[in-house]
N, C-alpha and C positions, 0 to 999 in steps of 0.2 A: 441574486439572493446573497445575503451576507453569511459570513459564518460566526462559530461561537465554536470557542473550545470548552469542551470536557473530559474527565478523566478514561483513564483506558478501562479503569471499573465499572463506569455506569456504561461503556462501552459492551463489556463483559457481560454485564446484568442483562442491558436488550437483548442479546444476542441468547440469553439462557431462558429467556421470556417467550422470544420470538420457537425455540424451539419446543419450550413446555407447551406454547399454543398449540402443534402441530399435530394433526389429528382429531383436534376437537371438534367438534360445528360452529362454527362463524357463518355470522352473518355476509351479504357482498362487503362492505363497507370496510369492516373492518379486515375483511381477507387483502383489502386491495391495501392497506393501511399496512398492512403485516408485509404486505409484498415490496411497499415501497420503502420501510424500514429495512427488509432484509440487502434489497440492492445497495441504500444508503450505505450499510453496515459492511457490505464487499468490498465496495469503493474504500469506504473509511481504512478498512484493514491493508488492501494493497496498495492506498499513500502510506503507511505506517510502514509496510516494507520494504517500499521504494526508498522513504525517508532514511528507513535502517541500514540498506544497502549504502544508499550513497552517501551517510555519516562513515559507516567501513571503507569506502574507498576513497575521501578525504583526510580520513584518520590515519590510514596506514602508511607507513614510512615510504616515500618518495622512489620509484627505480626498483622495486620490488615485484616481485612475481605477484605476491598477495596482494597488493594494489592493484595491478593489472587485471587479477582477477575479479575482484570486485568492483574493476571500473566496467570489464566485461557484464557481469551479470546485472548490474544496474543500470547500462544501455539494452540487454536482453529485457529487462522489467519495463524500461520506457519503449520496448518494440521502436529501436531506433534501427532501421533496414543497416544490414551490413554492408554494403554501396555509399553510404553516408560516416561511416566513420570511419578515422586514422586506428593504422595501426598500435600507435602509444599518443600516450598523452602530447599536446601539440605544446602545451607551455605548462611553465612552472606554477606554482601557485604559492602567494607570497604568503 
């Protein structure tokens, strides 16, 4: 399936949509429609802060704790087993 960007607004907007639905009577169709926008809509958010994390631990100044940190939490966010990673970073980045 290909994808297609759009803004974090119309992002925002489904998601105020999908919860004004909630409670109403729907139909099956459109309940299963609602459901499968709401999962889209989960995913979407935690690549957005996966993304956000690991622009923070590229951004931040090299040999730093606060790097470290945020190299940490955005291998916690990709559920990367700790058996699998290095203590620090293994190379530089140019």
């Amino acid at each position: 399936m290909s994808k297609v960007q759009i803004s974090k607004d119309f992002l925002e907007g489904v998601k105020h949509l999908l919860q004004e639905l909630e409670g109403h009577p729907l139909d099956k169709t459109t309940r299963l429609l609602c459901k499968a926008l709401q999962q889209e809509l989960e995913a979407k958010y935690e690549a957005l802060e996966r993304r956000k994390t690991f622009s923070e631990y590229k951004t931040t100044t090299q040999g730093t704790k606060e790097r470290e940190n945020a190299r940490q939490a955005y291998l916690n966010q990709k559920e990367i087993h700790k058996d699998w990673r290095t203590q620090t970073e293994t190379h530089s980045p140019q």
